[in-house]
C-alpha positions as YAML, in Angstrom:
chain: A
units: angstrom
residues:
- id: 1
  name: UNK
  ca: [0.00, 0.00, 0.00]
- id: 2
  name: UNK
  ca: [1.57, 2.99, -1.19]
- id: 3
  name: UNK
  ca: [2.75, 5.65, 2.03]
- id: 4
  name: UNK
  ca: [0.55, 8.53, 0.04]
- id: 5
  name: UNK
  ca: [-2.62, 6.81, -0.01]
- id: 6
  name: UNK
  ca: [-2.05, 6.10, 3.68]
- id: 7
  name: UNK
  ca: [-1.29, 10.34, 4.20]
- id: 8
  name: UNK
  ca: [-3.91, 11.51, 2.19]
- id: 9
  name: UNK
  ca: [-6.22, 9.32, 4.18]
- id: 10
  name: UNK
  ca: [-5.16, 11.12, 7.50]
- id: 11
  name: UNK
  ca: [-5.35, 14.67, 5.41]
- id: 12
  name: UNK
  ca: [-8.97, 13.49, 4.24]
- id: 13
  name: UNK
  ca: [-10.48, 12.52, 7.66]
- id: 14
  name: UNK
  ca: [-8.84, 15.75, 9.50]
- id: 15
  name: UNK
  ca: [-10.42, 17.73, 6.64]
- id: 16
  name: UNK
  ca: [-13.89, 16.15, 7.29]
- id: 17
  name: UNK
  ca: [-13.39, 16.22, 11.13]
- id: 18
  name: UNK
  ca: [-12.33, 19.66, 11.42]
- id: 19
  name: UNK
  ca: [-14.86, 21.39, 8.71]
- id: 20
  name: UNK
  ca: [-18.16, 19.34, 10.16]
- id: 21
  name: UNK
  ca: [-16.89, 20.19, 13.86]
- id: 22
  name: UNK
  ca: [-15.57, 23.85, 13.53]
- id: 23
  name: UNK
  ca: [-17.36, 24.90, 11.13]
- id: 24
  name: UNK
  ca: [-21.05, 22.81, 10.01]
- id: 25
  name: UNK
  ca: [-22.25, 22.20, 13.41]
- id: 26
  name: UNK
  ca: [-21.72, 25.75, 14.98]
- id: 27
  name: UNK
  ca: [-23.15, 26.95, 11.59]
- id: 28
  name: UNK
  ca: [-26.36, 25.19, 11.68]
- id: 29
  name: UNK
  ca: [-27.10, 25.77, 15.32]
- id: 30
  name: UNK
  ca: [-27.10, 29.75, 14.91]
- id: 31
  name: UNK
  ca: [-29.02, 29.34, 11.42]
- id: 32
  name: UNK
  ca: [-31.42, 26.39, 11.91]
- id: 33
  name: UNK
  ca: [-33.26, 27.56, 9.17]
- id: 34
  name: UNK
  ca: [-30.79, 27.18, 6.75]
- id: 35
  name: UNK
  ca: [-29.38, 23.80, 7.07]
- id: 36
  name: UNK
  ca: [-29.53, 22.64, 3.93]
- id: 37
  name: UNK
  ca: [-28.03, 24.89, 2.44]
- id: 38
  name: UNK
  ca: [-25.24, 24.89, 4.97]
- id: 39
  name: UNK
  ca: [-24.32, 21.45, 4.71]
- id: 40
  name: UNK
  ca: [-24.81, 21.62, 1.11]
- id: 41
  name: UNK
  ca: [-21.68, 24.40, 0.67]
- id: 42
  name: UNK
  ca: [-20.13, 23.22, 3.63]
- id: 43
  name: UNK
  ca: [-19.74, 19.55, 1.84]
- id: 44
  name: UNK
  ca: [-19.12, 20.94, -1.16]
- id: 45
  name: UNK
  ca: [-15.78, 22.83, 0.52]
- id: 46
  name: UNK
  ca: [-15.01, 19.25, 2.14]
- id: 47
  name: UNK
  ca: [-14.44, 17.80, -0.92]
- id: 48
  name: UNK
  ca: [-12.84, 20.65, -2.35]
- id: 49
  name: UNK
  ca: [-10.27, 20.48, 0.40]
- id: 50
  name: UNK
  ca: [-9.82, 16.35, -0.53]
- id: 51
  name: UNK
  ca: [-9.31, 16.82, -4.21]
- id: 52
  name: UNK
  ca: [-12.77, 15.21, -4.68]
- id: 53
  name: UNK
  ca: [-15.52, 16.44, -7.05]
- id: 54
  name: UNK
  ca: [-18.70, 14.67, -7.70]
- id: 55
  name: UNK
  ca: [-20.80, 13.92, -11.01]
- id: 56
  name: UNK
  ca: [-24.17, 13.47, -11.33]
- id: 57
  name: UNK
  ca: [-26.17, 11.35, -13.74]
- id: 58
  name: UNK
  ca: [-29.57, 11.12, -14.69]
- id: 59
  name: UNK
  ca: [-32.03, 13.62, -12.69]
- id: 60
  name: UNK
  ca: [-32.96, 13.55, -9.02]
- id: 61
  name: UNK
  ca: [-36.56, 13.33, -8.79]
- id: 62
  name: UNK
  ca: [-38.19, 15.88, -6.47]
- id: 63
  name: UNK
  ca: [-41.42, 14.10, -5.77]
- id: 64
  name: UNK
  ca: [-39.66, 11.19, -3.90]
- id: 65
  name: UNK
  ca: [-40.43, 10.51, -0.80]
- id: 66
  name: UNK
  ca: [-37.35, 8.51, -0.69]
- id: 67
  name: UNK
  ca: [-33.64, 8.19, -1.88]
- id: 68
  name: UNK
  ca: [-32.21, 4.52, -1.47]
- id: 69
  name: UNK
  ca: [-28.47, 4.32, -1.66]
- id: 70
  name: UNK
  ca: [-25.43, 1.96, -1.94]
- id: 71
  name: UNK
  ca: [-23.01, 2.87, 0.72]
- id: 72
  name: UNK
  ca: [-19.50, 2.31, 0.86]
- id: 73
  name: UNK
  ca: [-18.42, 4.96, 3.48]
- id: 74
  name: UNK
  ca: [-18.98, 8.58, 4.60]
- id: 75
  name: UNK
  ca: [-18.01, 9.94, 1.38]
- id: 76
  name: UNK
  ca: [-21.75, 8.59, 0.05]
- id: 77
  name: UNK
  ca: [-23.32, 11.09, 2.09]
- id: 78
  name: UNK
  ca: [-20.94, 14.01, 1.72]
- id: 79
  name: UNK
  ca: [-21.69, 13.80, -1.99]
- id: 80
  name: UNK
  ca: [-25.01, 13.31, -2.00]
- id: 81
  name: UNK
  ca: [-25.50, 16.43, 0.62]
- id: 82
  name: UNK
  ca: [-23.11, 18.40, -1.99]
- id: 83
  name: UNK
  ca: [-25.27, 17.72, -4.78]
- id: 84
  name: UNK
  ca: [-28.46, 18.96, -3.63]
- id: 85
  name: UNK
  ca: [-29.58, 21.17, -0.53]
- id: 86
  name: UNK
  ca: [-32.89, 19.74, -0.22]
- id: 87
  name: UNK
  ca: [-32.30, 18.80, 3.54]
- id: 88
  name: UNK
  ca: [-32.62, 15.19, 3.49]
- id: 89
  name: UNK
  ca: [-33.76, 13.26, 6.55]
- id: 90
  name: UNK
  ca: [-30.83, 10.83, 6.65]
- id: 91
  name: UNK
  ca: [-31.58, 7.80, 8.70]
- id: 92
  name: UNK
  ca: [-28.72, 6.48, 10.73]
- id: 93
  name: UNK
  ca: [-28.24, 3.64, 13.72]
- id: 94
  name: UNK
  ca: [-28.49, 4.71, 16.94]
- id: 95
  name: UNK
  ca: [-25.26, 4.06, 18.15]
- id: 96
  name: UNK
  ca: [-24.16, 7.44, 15.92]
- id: 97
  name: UNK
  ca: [-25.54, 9.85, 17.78]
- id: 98
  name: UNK
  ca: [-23.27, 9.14, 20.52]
- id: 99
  name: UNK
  ca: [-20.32, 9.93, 18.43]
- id: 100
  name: UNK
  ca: [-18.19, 13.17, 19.23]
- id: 101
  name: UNK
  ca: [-18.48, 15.24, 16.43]
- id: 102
  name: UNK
  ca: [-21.12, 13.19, 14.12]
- id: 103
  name: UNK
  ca: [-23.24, 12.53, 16.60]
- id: 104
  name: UNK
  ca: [-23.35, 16.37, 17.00]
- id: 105
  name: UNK
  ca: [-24.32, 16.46, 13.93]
- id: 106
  name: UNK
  ca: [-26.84, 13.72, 13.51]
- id: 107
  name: UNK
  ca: [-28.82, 15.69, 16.38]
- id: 108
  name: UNK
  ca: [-28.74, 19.27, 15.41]
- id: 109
  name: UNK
  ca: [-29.52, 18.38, 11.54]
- id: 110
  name: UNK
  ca: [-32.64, 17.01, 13.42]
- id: 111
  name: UNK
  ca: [-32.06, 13.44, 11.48]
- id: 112
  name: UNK
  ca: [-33.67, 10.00, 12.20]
- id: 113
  name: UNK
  ca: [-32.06, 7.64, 14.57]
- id: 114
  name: UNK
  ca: [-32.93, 3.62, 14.14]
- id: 115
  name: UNK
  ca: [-32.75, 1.48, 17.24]
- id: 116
  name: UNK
  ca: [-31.88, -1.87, 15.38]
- id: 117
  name: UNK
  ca: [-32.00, -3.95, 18.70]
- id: 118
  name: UNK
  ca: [-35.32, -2.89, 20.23]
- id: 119
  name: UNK
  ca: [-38.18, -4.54, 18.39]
- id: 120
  name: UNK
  ca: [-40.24, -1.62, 18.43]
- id: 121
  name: UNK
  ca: [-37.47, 0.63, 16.27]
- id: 122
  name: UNK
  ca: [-39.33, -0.25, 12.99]
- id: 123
  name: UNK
  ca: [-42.48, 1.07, 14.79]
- id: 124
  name: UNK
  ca: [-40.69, 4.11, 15.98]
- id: 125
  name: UNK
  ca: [-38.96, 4.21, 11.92]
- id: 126
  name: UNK
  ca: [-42.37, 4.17, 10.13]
- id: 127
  name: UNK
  ca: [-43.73, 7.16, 12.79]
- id: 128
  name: UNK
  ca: [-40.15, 9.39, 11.71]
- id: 129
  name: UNK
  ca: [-40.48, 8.96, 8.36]
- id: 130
  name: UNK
  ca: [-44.24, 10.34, 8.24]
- id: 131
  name: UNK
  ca: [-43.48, 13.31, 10.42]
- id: 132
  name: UNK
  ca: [-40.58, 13.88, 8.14]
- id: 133
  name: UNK
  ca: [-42.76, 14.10, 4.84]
- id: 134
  name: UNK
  ca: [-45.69, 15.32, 6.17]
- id: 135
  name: UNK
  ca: [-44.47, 17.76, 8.66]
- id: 136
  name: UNK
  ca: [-41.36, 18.68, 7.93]
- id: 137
  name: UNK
  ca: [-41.46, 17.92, 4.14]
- id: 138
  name: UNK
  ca: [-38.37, 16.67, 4.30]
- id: 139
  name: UNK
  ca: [-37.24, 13.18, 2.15]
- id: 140
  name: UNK
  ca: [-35.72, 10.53, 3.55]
- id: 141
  name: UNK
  ca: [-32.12, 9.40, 3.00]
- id: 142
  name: UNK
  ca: [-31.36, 5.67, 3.35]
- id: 143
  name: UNK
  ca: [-29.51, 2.85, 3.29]
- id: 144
  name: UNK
  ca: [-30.79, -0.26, 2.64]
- id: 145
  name: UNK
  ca: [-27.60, -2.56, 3.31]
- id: 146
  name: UNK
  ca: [-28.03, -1.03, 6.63]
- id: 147
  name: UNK
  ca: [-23.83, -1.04, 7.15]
- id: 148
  name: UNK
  ca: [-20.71, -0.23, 4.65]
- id: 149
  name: UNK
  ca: [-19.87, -2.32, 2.16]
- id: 150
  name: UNK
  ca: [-16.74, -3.83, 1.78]
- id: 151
  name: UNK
  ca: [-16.77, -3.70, -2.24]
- id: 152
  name: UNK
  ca: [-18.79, -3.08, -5.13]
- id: 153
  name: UNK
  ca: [-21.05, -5.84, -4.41]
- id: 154
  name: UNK
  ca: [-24.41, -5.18, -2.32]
- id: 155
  name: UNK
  ca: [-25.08, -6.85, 0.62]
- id: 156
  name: UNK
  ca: [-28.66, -7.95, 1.22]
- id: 157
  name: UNK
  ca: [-31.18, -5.21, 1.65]
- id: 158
  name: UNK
  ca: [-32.80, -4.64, 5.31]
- id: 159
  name: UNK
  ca: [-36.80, -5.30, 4.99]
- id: 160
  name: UNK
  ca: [-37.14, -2.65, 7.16]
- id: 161
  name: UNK
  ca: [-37.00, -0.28, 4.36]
- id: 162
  name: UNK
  ca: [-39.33, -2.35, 2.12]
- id: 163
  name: UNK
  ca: [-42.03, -3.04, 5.30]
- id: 164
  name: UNK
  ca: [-42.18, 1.42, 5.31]
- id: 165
  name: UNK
  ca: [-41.96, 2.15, 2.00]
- id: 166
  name: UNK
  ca: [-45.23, -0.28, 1.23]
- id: 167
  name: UNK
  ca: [-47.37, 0.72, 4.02]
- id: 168
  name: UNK
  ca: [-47.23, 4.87, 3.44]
- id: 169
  name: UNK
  ca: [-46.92, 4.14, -0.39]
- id: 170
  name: UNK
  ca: [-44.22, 5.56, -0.85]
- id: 171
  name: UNK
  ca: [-42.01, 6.83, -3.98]
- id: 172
  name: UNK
  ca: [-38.73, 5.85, -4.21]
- id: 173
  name: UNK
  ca: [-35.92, 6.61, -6.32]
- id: 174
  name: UNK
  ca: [-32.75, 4.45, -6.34]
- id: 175
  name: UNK
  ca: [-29.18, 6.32, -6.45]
- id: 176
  name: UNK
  ca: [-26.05, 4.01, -7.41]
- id: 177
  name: UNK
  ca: [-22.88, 5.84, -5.84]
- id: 178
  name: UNK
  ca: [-19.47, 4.76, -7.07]
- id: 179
  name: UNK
  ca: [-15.72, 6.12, -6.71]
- id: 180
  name: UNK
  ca: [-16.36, 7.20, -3.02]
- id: 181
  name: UNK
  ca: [-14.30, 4.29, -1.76]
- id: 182
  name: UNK
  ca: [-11.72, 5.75, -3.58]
- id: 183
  name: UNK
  ca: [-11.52, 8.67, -2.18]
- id: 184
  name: UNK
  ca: [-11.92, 7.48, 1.16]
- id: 185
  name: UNK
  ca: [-11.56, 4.36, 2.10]
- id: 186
  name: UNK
  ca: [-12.59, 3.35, 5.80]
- id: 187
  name: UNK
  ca: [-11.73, -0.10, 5.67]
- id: 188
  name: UNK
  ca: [-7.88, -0.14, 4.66]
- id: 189
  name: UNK
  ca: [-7.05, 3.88, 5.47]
- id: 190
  name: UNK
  ca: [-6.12, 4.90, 2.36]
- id: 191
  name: UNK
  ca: [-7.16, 8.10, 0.33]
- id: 192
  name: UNK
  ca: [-7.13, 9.38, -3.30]
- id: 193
  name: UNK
  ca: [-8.35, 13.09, -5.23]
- id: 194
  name: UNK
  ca: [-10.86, 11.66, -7.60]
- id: 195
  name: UNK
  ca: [-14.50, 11.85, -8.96]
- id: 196
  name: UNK
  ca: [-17.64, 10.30, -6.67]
- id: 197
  name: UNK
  ca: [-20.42, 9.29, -9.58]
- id: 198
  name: UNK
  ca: [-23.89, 9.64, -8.70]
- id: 199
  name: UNK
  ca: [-26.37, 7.67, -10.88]
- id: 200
  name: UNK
  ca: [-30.26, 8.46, -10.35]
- id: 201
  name: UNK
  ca: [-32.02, 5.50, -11.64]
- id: 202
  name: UNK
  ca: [-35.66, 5.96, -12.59]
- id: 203
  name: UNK
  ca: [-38.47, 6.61, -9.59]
- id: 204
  name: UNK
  ca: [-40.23, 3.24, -8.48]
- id: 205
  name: UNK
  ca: [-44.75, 4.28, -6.91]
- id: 206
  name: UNK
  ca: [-44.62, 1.59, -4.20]
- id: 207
  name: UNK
  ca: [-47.22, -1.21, -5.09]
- id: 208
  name: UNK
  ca: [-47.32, -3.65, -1.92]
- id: 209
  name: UNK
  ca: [-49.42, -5.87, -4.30]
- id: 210
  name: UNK
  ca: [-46.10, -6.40, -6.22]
- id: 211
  name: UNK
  ca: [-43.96, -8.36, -4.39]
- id: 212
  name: UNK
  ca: [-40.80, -8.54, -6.27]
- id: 213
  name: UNK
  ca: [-40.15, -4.84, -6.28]
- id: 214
  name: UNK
  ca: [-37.63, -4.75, -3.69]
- id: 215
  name: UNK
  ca: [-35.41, -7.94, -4.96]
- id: 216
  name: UNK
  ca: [-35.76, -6.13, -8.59]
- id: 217
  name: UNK
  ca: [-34.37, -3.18, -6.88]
- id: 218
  name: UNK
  ca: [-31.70, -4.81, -5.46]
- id: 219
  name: UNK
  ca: [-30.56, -6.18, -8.80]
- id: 220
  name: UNK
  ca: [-31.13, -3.34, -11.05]
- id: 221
  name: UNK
  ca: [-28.29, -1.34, -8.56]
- id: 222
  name: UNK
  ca: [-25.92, -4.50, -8.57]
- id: 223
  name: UNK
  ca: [-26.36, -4.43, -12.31]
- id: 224
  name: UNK
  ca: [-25.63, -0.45, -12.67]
- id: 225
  name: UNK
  ca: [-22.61, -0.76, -9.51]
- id: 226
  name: UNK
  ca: [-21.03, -3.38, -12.02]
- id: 227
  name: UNK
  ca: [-21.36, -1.42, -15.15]
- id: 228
  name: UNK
  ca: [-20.45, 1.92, -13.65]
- id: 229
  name: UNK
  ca: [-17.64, 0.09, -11.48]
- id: 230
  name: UNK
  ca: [-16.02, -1.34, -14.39]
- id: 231
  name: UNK
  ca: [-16.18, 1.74, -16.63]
- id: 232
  name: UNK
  ca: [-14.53, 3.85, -14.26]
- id: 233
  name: UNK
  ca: [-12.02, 2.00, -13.26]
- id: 234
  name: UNK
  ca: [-10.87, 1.26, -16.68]
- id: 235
  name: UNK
  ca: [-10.59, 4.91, -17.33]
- id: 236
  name: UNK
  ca: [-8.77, 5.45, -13.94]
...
């Protein structure tokens, strides 16, 4: 493993670290009204300061009620936040918002914490979610996989997201992110500058009568992380 993919991974996570800590959280506690566009700059300067950029493909629908994402590491949601400023309602684990620094930030950007070992989290989910579209009319965020994967491959999807999606009929659009492993990558602690690709895949209307949705889903992202994986790293 090369020494500079080892630094820039140390110059990457002090970047994130010091700009969501100094900066993001402060900044969205004295202008709660302006959040999203906060992180939205804010994110934007954080990958700035990595050498990142990001690319989008296809158009983000704004009558979903929900984004479902591949995720591969932090960098997944920095993107994705410095793409748009809608002021997504990410929803994270629990254990999170008891992080210094991103837990901070988990609780002032008012987002949805999932208890995954108390049997009445999926209750507590499915209540979120509605005050978050009906309320705050803000879209949800998620990940499916439900933890970081450790390649391009997709691990199974939680049903969690299914179960909620079905019963308040929702829409959701898919979003395939690739590269953001390679710009940061939590698992071996190695960094790179380089381009984050954001694919919006068309918007699936919830139909709980169809029972296949979800696995087809599944397999249309697989299909578009393999096509998209390949592609860029051939040109890399």
């Amino acid at each position: 493993m090369k020494i500079s993919a080892k630094i820039k991974f140390l110059w990457n996570a002090f970047v994130i670290a010091v700009n969501t800590g100094a900066v993001m959280i402060p900044a969205i506690m004295l202008f709660p009204k302006h959040k999203g566009a906060i992180m939205h700059n804010l994110n934007r300067v954080t990958l700035f300061l990595m050498g990142a950029k990001v690319v989008q493909e296809g158009a983000m629908d704004p009558e979903a009620d929900m984004y479902v994402m591949n995720h591969q590491g932090i960098i997944d949601i920095i993107g994705m936040e410095a793409l748009q400023d809608r002021h997504l309602m990410w929803v994270a684990k629990k254990e999170l918002f008891s992080m210094p620094i991103y837990g901070h930030l988990l609780r002032h950007g008012d987002m949805i914490s999932l208890d995954r070992g108390n049997k009445a989290g999926l209750i507590k989910l499915m209540k979120d979610v509605k005050v978050s579209l009906d309320e705050k009319h803000r879209a949800i965020a998620i990940f499916p996989e439900g933890t970081r994967a450790k390649d391009q491959k997709l691990l199974p999807f939680k049903q969690g997201t299914k179960i909620i999606a079905e019963k308040l009929k929702l829409k959701v659009q898919p979003v395939v992110i690739t590269g953001s492993k390679w710009i940061l990558n939590e698992h071996d602690r190695t960094a790179h500058g380089g381009t984050v690709h954001y694919k919006f895949l068309p918007t699936v209307a919830v139909d709980k009568n169809d029972k296949e949705w979800f696995d087809r889903l599944h397999d249309q992202m697989q299909q578009t992380i393999d096509n998209e994986y390949t592609n860029h790293h051939r040109s890399r």
